[in-house]
N, C-alpha and C positions, 0 to 999 in steps of 0.2 A: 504494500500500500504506500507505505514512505516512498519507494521507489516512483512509482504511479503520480502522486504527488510531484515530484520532483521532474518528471518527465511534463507536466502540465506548467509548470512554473516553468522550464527551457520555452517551450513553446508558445507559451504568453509574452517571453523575453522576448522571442525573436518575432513574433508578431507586432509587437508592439516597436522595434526597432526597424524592421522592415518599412512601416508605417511611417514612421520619424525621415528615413532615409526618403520615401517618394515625395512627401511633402517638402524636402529639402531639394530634391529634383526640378520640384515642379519651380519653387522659387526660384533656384536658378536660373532654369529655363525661360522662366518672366523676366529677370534680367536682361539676360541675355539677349532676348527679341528687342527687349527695348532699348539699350545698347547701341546692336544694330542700325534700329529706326533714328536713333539720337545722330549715330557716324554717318549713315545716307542721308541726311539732312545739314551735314556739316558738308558734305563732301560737295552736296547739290551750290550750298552758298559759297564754296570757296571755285567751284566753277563759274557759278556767275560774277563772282569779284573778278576773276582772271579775265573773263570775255569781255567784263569793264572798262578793266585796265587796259585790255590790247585794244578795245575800240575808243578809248580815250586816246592812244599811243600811238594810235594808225589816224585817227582826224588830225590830231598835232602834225605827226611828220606830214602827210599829206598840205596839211593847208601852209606850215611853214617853213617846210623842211628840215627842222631841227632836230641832232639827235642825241636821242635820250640816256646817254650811257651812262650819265650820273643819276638816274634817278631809281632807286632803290628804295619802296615802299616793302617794308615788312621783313628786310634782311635780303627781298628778293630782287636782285639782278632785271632789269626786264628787256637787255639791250638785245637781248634775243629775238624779241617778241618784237622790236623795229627791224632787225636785219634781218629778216625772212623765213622768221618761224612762227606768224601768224595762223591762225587754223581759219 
């Protein structure tokens, strides 16, 4: 019987830890999506800064011919983006 007993109490343990562990899953997994959704959102606005900056970059050179090789907004370089690596 004590035996029996103690085989009920393993399996209440591990049911009950089983349980702990999917609910931990699941948060994760909500994280995670939202994560996700947070970086594809981030990713969409630093592509529109960029196509900003080159059509701001390309009416300059174009209307004055000036070029931009000092201008460095954000660490980034964009003298690329006047010498022919426009998308």
């Amino acid at each position: 019987m004590a035996r029996l007993a103690a085989i009920q109490a393993s399996i209440e343990s591990i049911a009950t830890a089983t349980s702990q562990i999917a609910a931990g899953n699941q948060d994760l997994s909500q994280r995670t999506e939202e994560q996700a959704a947070s970086l594809q959102e981030m990713a969409g606005s630093m592509e529109r800064l960029l196509r900003r900056s080159n059509d701001f970059l390309r009416s300059v050179h174009d209307r004055d011919g000036l070029n931009f090789t000092a201008f460095r907004p954000f660490g980034m370089n964009l003298r690329l983006a006047v010498h022919g690596r426009l998308d």
